[in-house]
C-alpha positions as CSV (number, residue, x, y, z in Angstrom):
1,X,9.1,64.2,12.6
2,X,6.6,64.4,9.6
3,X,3.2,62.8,9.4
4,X,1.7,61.0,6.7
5,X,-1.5,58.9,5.8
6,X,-0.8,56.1,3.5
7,X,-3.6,54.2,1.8
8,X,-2.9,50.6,0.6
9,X,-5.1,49.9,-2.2
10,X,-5.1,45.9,-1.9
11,X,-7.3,45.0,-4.3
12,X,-8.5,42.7,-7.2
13,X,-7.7,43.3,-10.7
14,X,-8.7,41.5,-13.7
15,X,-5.6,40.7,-16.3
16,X,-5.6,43.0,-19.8
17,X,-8.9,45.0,-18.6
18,X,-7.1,48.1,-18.7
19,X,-10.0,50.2,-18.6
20,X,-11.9,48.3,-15.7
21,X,-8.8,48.7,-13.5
22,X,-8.4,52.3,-14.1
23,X,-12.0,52.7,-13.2
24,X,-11.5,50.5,-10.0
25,X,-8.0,53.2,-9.4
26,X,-10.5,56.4,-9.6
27,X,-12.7,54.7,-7.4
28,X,-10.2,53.8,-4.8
29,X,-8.4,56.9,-5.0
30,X,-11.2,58.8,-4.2
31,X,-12.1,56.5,-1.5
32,X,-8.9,57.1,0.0
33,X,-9.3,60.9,-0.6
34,X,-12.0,61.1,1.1
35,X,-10.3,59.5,4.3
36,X,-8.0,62.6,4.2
37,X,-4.9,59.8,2.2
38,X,-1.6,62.1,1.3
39,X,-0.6,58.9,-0.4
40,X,-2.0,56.3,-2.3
41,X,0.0,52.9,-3.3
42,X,-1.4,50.3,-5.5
43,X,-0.5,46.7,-6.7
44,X,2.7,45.8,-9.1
45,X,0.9,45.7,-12.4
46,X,-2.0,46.7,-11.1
47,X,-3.3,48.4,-14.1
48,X,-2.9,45.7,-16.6
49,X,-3.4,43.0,-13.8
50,X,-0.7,40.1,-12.7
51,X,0.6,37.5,-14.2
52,X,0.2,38.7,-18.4
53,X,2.8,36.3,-19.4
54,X,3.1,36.6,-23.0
55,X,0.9,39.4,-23.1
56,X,3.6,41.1,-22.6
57,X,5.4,40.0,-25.8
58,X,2.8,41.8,-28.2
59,X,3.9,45.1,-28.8
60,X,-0.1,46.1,-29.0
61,X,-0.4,45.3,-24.8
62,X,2.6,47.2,-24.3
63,X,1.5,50.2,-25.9
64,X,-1.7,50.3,-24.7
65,X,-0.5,50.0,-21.0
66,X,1.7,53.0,-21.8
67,X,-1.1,54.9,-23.2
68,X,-3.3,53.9,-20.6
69,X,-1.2,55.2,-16.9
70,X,-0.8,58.7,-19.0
71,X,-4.4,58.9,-19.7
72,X,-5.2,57.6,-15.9
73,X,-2.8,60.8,-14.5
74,X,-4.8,62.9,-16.6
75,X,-8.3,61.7,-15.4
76,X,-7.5,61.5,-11.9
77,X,-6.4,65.5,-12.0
78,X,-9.9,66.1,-14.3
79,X,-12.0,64.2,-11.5
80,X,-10.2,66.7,-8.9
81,X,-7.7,63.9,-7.4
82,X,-4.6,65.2,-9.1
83,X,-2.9,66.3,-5.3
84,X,-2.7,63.2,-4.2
85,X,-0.4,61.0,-5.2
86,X,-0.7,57.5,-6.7
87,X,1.6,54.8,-7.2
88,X,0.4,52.2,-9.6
89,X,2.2,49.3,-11.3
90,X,2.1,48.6,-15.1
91,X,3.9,47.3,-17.9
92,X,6.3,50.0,-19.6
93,X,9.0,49.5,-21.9
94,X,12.7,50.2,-21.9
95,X,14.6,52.5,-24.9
96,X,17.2,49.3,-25.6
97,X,18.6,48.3,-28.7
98,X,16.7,44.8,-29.4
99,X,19.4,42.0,-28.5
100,X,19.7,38.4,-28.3
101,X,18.2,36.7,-25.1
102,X,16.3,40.4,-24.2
103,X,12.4,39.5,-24.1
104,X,11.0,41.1,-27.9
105,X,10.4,44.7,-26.9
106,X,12.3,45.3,-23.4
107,X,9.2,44.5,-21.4
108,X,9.3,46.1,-17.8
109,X,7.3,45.4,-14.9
110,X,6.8,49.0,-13.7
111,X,5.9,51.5,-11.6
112,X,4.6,55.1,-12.1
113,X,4.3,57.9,-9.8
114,X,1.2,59.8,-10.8
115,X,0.5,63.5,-9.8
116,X,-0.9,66.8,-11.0
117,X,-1.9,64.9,-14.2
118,X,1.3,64.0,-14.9
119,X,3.7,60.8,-15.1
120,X,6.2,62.4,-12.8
121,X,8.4,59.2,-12.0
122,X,8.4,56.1,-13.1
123,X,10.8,52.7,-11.7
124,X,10.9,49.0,-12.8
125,X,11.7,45.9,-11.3
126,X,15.2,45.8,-10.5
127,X,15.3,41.5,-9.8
128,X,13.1,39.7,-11.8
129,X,12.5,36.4,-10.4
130,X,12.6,33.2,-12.6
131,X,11.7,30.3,-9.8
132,X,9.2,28.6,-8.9
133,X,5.9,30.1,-10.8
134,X,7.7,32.9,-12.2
135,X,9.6,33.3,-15.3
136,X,10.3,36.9,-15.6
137,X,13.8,36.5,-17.5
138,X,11.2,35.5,-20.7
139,X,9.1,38.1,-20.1
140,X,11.4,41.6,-18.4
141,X,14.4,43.2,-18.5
142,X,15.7,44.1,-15.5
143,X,15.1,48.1,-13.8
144,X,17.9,50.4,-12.4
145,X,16.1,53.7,-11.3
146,X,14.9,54.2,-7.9
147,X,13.0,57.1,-7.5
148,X,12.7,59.1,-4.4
149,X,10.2,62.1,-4.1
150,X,10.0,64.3,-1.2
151,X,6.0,64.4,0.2
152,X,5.3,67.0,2.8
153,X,8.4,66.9,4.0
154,X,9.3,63.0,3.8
155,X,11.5,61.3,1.2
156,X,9.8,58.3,-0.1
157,X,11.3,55.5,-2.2
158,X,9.4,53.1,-4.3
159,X,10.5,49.5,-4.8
160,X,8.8,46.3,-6.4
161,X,7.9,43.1,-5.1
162,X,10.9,40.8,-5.7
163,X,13.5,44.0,-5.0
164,X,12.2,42.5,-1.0
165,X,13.1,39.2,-2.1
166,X,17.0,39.4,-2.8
167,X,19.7,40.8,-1.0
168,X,21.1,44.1,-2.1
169,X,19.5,46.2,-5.1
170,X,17.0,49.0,-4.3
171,X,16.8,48.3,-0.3
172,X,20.4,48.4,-0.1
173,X,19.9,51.6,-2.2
174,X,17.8,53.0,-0.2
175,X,19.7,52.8,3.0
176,X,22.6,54.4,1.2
177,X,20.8,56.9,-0.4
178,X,18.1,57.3,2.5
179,X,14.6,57.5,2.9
180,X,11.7,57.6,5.5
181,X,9.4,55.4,3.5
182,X,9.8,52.9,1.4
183,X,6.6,51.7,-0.5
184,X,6.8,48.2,-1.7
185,X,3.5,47.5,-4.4
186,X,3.5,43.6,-5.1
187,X,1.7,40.6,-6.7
188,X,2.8,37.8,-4.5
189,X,1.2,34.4,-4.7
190,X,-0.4,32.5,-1.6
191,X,0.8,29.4,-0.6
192,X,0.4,28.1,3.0
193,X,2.4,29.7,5.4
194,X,3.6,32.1,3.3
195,X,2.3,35.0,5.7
196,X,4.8,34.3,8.4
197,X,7.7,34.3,6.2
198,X,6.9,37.4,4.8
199,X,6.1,39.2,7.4
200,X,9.5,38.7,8.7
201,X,11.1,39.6,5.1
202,X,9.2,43.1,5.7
203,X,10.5,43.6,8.9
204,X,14.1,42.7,7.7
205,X,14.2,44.7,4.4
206,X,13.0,47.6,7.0
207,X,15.6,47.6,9.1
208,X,18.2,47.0,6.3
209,X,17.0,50.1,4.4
210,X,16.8,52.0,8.2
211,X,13.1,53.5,7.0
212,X,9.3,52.4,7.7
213,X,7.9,50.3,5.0
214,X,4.7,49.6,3.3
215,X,3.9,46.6,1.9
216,X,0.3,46.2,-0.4
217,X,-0.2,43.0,-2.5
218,X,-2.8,41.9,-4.8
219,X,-6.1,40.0,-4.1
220,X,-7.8,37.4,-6.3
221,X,-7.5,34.8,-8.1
222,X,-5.8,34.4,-11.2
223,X,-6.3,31.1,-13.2
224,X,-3.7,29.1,-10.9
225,X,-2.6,31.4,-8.5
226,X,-4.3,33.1,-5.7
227,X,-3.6,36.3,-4.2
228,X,-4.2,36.1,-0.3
229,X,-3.4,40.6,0.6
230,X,-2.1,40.5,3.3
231,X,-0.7,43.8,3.0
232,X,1.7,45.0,5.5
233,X,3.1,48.3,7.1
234,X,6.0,48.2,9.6
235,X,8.4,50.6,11.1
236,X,12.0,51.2,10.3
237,X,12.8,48.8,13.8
238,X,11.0,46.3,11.8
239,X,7.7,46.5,14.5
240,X,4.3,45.7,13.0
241,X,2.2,48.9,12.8
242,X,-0.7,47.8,10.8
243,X,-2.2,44.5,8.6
244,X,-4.9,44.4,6.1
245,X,-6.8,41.4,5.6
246,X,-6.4,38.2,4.0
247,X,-8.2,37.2,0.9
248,X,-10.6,40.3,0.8
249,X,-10.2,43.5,-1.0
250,X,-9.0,46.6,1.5
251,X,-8.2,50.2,1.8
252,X,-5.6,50.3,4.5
253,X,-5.0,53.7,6.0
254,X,-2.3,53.9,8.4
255,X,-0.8,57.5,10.0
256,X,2.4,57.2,10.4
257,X,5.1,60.0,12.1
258,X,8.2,59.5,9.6
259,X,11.2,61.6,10.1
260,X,11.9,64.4,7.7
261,X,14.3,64.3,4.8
262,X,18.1,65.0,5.9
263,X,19.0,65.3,2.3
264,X,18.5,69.0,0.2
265,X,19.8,67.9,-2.9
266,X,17.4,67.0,-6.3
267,X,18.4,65.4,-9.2
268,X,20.0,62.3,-10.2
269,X,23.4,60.1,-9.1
270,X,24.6,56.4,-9.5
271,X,25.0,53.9,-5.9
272,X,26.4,50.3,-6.1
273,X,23.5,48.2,-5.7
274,X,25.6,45.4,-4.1
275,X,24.9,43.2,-6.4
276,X,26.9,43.7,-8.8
277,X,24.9,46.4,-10.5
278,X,24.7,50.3,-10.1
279,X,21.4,51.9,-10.0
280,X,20.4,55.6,-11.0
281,X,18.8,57.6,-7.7
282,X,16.6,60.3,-9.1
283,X,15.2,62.7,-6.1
284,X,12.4,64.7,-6.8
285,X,10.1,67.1,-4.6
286,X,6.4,67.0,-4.6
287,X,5.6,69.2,-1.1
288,X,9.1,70.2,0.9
289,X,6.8,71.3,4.4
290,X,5.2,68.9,6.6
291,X,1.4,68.7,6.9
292,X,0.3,70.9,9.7
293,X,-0.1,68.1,13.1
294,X,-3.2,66.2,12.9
295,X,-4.7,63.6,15.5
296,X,-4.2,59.8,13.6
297,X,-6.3,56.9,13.7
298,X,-6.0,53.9,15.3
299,X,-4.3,51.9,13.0
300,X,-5.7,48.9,11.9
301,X,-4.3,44.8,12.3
302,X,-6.7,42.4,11.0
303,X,-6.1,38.7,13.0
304,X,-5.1,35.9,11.2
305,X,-6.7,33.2,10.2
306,X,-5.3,29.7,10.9
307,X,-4.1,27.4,8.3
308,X,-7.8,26.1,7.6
309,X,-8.9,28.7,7.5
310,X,-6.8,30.1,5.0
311,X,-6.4,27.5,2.9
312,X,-10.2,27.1,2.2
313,X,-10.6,31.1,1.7
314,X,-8.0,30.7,-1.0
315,X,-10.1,27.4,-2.6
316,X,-13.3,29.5,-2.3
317,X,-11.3,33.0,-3.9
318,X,-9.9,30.9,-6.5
319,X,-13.3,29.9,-7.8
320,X,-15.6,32.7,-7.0
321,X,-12.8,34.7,-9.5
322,X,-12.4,32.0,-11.9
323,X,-16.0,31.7,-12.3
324,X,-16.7,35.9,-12.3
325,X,-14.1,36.9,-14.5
326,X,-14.1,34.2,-17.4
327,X,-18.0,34.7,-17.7
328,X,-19.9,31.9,-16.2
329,X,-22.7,32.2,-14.7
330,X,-23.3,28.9,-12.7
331,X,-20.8,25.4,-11.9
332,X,-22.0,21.5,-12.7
333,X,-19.8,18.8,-10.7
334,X,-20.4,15.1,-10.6
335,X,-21.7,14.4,-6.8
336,X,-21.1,10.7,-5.7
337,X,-21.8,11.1,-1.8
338,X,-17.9,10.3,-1.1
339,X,-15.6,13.2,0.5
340,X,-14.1,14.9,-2.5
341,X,-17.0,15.5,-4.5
342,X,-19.0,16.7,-1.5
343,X,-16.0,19.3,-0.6
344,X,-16.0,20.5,-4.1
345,X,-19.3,20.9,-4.2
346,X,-19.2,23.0,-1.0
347,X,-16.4,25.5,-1.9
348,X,-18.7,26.4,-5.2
349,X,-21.9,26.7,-2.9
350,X,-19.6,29.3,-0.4
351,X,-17.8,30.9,-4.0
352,X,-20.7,31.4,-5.6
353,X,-23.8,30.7,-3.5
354,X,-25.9,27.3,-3.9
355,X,-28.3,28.4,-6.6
356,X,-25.6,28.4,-9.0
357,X,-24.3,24.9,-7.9
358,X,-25.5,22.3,-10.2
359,X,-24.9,18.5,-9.1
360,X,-25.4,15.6,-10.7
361,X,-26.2,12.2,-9.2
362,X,-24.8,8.9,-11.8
363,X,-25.0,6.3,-10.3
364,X,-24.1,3.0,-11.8
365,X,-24.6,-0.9,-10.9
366,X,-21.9,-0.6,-8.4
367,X,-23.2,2.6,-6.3
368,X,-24.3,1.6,-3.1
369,X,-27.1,3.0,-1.3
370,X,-25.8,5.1,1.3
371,X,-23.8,7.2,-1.4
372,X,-26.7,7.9,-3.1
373,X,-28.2,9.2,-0.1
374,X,-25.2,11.0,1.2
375,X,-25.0,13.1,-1.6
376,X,-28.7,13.5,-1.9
377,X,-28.4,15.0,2.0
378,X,-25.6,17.2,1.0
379,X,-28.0,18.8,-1.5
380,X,-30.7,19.1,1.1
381,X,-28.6,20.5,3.4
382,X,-27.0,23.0,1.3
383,X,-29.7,23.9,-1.5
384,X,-28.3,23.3,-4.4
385,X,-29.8,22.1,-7.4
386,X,-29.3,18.7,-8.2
387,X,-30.5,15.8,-10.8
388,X,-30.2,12.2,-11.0
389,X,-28.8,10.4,-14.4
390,X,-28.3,7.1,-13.7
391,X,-25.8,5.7,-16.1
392,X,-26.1,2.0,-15.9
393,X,-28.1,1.7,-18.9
394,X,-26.0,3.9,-21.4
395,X,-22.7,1.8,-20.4
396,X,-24.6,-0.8,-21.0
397,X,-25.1,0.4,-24.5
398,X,-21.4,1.0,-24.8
399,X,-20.8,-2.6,-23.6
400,X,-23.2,-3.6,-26.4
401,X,-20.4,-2.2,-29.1
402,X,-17.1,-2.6,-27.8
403,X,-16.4,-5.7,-25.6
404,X,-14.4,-4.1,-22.5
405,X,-13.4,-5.6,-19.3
406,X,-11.2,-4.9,-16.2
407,X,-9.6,-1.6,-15.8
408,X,-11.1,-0.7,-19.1
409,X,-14.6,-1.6,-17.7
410,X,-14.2,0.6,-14.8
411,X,-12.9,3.7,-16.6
412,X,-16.0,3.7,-19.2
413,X,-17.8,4.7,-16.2
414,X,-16.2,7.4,-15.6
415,X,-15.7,8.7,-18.7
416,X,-19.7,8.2,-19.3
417,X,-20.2,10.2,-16.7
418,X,-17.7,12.8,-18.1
419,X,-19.6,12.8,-21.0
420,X,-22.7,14.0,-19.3
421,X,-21.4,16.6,-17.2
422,X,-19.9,18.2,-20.4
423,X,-22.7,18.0,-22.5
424,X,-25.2,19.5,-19.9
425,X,-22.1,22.1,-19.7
426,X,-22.5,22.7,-23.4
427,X,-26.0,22.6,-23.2
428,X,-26.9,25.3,-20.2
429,X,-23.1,27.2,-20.0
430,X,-22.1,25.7,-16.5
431,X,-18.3,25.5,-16.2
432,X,-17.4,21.9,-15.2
433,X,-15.7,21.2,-11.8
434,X,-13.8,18.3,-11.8
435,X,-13.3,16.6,-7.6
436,X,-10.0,14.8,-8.0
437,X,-7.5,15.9,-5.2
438,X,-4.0,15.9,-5.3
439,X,-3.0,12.9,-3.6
440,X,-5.6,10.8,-7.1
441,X,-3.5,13.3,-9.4
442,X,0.1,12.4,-8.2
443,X,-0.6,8.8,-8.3
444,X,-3.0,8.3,-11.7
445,X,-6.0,7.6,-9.5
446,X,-8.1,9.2,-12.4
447,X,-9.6,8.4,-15.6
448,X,-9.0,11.0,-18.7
449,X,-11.8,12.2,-20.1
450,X,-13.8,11.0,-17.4
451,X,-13.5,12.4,-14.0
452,X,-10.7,14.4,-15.2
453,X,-13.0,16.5,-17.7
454,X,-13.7,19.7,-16.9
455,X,-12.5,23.5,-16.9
456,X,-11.5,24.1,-13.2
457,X,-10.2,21.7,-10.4
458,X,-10.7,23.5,-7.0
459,X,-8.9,20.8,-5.2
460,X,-6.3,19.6,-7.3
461,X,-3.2,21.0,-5.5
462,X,-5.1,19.4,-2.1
463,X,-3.6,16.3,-0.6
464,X,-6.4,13.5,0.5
465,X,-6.1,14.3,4.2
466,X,-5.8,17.7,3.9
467,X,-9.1,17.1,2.1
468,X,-11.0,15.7,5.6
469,X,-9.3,18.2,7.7
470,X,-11.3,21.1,5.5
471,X,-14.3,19.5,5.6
472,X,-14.2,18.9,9.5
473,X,-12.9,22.2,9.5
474,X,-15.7,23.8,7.0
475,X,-18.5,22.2,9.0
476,X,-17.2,22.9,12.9
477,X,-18.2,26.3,10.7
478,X,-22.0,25.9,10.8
479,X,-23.9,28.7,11.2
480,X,-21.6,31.5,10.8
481,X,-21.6,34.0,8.1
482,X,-18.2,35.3,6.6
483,X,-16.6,36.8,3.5
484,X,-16.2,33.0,2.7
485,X,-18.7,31.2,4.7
486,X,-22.2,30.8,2.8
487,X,-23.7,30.7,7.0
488,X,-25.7,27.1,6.0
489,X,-27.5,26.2,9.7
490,X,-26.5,23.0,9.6
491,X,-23.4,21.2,8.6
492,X,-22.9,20.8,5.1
493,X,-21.2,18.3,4.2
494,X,-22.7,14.8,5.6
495,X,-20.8,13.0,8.4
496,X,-20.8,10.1,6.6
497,X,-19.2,11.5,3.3
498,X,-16.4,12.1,5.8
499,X,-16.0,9.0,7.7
500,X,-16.9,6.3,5.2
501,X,-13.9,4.4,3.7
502,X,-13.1,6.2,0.3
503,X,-14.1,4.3,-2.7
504,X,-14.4,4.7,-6.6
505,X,-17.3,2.5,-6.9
506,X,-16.2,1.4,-10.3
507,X,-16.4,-2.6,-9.0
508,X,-17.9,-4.7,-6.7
509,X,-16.8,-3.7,-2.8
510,X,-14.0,-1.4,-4.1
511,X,-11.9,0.6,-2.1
512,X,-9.1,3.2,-2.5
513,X,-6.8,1.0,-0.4
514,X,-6.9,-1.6,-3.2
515,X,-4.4,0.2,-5.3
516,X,-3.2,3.1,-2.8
517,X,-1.5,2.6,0.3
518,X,-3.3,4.2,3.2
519,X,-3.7,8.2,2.6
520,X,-2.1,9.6,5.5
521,X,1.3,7.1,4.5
522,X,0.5,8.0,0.9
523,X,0.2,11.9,1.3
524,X,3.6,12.2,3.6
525,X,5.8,10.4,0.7
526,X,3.8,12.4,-1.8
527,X,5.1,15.5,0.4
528,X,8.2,14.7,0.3
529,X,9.1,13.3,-3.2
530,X,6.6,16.1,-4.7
531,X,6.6,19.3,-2.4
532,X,10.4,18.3,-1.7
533,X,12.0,16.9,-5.1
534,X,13.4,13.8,-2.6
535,X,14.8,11.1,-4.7
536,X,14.7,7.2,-3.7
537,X,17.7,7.3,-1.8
538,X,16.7,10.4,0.6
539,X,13.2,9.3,0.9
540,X,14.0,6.0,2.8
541,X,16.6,7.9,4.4
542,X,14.2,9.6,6.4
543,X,12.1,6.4,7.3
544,X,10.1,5.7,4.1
545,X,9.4,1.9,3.5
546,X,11.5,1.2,0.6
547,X,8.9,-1.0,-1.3
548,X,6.5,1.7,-0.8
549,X,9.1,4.2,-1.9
550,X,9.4,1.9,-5.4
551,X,5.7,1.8,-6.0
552,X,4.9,5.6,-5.4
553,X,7.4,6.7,-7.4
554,X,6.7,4.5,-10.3
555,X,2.7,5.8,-10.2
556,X,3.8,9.3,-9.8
557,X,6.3,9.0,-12.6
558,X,4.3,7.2,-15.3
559,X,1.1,9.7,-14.5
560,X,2.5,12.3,-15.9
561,X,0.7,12.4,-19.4
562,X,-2.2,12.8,-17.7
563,X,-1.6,15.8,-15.3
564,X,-0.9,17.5,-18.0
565,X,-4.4,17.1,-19.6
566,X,-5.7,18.1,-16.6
567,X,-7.6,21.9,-15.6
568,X,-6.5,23.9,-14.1
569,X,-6.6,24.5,-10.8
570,X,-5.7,26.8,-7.4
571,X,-2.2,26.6,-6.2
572,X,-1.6,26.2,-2.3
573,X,1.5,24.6,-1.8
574,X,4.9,25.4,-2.5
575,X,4.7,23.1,-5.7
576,X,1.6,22.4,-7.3
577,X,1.3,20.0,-10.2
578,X,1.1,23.1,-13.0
579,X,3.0,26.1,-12.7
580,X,5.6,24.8,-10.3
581,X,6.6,21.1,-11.4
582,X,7.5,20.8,-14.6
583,X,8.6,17.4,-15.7
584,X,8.9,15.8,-19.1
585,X,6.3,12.9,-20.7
586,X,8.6,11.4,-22.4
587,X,11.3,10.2,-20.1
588,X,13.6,7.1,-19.3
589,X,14.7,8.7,-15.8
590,X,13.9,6.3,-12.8
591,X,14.9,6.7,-9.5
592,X,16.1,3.0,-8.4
593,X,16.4,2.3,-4.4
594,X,19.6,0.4,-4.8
């Protein structure tokens, strides 16, 4: 048996800063040099960051990615890290003939073995996934090289991401070809639950390709999507040997006694795949000898959270990067004392810290009094700062031009209030953070242009009960500091934000219930003909009131026009309203419960 020290570089780029994320791979590289690392393995795409979508199409982006992983071998053997080596992901190209169908240049999501100041391998994605959020097909042409280099003494394969995701290709290579490592860099979304699924995958794929494997995925968050880590290293019985943690950036350093390689042939030869393709092995040596013996560390497994805990941590990531890395320097939300808002409001204060949290209080001639003092106490408690703008007299001015009534009424409101939280945006450079939640979004409880106008929507892939379960969950959290936890004393969101009856406050005595069925009916049919693409017929097959069934559908249906216009926001389900479902405006199609 061989040792080796693997460092897992999970960590947080920032898509098309090429030259920030090779600073960020010097910086880590020598972090994990200094820890004694004979390996290093970053993120798929780490150097250009994940997801570029049609970055990728410009020529321009896919030169400068090649340019910029042969200047970052270079640099790292200048700085005096060119013996270890580093695994990085990128965007290369491949020499094809342009074709019909193939992405404009031959795009590949890639990966490059750097070394001695040189490229010395380089692999791509052998399945590119096109489900879901991804729609690689448009944007990559597939790999077929799997590289194995020989590293004191150990054979080490490198595959990415979605190569763990489908049967045969490079794992099934791999236990054909062998190996005693296989290193895995990926860029794979959260969404809840996703951990225990793949952490299972990992330990599959291990045994399958009869080698330890090593796991690292990307942190951060990305416009929509959120990168929870997670990163994982497990032997080749599929046992858990180490775990980085979840939503924070991490050098993992893991020992691990590998057996040496039983192969002494170099060079390059074809193996079914088993999927219908054949793939090119290219073996290479780095260092034939083992290190001499060496006492390892402990290796680390960070706990898990539980599923409130990870879900807020991915709200709070989403928007702490959303806000970083597009520029802003401070949030404005509208806060009306009810549950939504008052969440909102709380994920900015832990993303970003209170002072930068900006509320403002409208209240109009139907407010009530205790809303105005429960968001008034969530600003006490919390420290954020906070003005009132009461907006009864400038509807009134509205109403003085335009003779509205009903529905139309009620949505001037809100769309006077939209109007002030976008001019004080213009006015100071806050980014707007609009509080509708899911379960408002699937059914058209909003108003475009009025509480639907802003730049980011923390809680817009968050159902309405899922909403109360974070905030009892955020302030059973009171007093205690963590990487997402702004430590506030007291609770702080209000009690009675979360137990008062929900209500617009757009009439007199309104309620949610008076055009939504109750929220814990609502958001299990919304789960189910959403999340699970149920029609009419399966959704009162599994106990659904059919009536109900009728009327959901029809408000989910007819609001699409309006999701569309709405900002983005973090994705933590398996289909958020964005990325995932994609249905058409204009369309006759109605599910009928006959």
């Amino acid at each position: 048996m061989a040792q080796l020290r693997i460092a897992l570089a999970q960590t947080d780029p920032v898509v098309g800063d090429l030259a920030a994320n090779a600073d960020k791979l010097v910086e880590w590289t020598r972090r994990a040099a200094d820890r004694g690392a004979h390996l290093v393995v970053f993120t798929e795409m780490f150097l250009t960051g994940y997801p570029v979508e049609d970055l990728v199409l410009r020529s321009s982006f896919v030169e400068a990615s090649i340019t910029a992983v042969g200047a970052l071998a270079r640099r790292l053997a200048d700085e005096g890290l060119g013996e270890i080596p580093v695994v990085v992901g990128y965007v290369d190209r491949a020499d094809l003939a342009p074709r019909v169908g193939q992405p404009k240049g031959s795009p590949l999501d890639a990966a490059a073995l750097l070394h001695r100041g040189q490229v010395v391998t380089k692999t791509a994605k052998h399945h590119l996934p096109n489900y879901g959020v991804f729609d690689e097909y448009r944007y990559f042409v597939r790999g077929d090289r799997l590289p194995i280099f020989r590293l004191h003494g150990v054979d080490v394969a490198i595959a990415v991401c979605e190569d763990l995701w489908q049967e045969g290709g490079p794992v099934a290579v791999v236990a054909e070809a062998g190996a005693g490592l296989l290193v895995v860099p990926n860029a794979s979304p959260y969404e809840k639950e996703k951990d225990d699924v793949r952490l299972a995958l990992v330990s599959r794929r291990a045994q399958e390709a009869g080698c330890a494997l090593a796991y690292v995925n990307q942190v951060g968050g990305q416009d929509e999507l959120v990168f929870d880590g997670d990163s994982i290293i497990v032997s080749a019985s599929g046992e858990l040997v180490s775990r980085a943690a979840q939503f924070t950036e991490e050098l993992l350093i893991t020992d691990l006694e590998l057996p040496e390689a039983r192969f002494g042939g170099l060079g390059t030869f074809q193996v079914d795949a088993g999927d219908g393709t054949v793939i090119t092995v290219e073996r290479m040596e780095l260092s034939a000898f083992p290190v001499e013996p060496y006492a390892p560390e402990t290796p680390s497994v960070a706990p898990h959270l539980d599923d409130s805990a990870e879900v807020y941590s991915a709200l709070v990531l989403a928007v702490r990067d959303y806000v970083a890395k597009n520029g802003f320097e401070s949030v404005i939300l509208g806060l009306s004392g009810g549950i939504d808002s008052a969440l909102t409001a709380t994920i900015a204060s832990d993303a970003i810290g209170p002072d930068r949290v900006h509320a403002v209080l409208m209240p109009s001639r139907y407010s009530s009094e205790h809303s105005l003092e429960d968001a008034w106490e969530l600003v006490r408690r919390q420290g954020i700062n906070a003005q009132v703008v009461a907006i009864a007299d400038i509807v009134d001015g509205f109403e003085k031009e335009i003779e509205l009534s009903g529905l139309a009424a009620e949505n001037l409101q809100a769309r006077v209030r939209g109007m002030i939280l976008m001019g004080l945006s213009n006015q100071h450079g806050h980014l707007v953070l609009t509080t509708g939640n899911k379960s408002e979004l699937a059914t058209g409880y909003s108003t475009l242009y009025g509480d639907s106008a802003g730049g980011f929507a923390p809680i817009k892939d968050v159902l309405k009960t899922q909403v109360w379960k974070l905030s009892r969950w955020r302030n059973a959290q009171a007093g205690i500091s963590g990487a997402f936890l702004h430590g506030f004393t007291a609770p702080p969101i209000p009690e009675n934000s979360i137990e008062k009856e929900p209500s617009a406050e757009l009439r007199p005595d309104q309620r949610d219930t008076d055009s939504l069925p109750e929220y814990d009916v609502l958001d299990r049919l919304l789960d189910d003909y959403v999340e699970k693409d149920m029609g009419s017929a399966e959704l009162i097959a599994v106990g659904h009131d059919p009536a109900l069934v009728a009327r959901v559908i029809r408000l989910v249906d007819l609001a699409e026009y309006k999701r569309r216009q709405y900002p983005p926001g973090p994705k933590i389900t398996p289909k958020n309203f964005g990325r995932d479902r994609r249905l058409p405006i204009t369309n006759r199609w109605r599910e009928t419960t006959a």
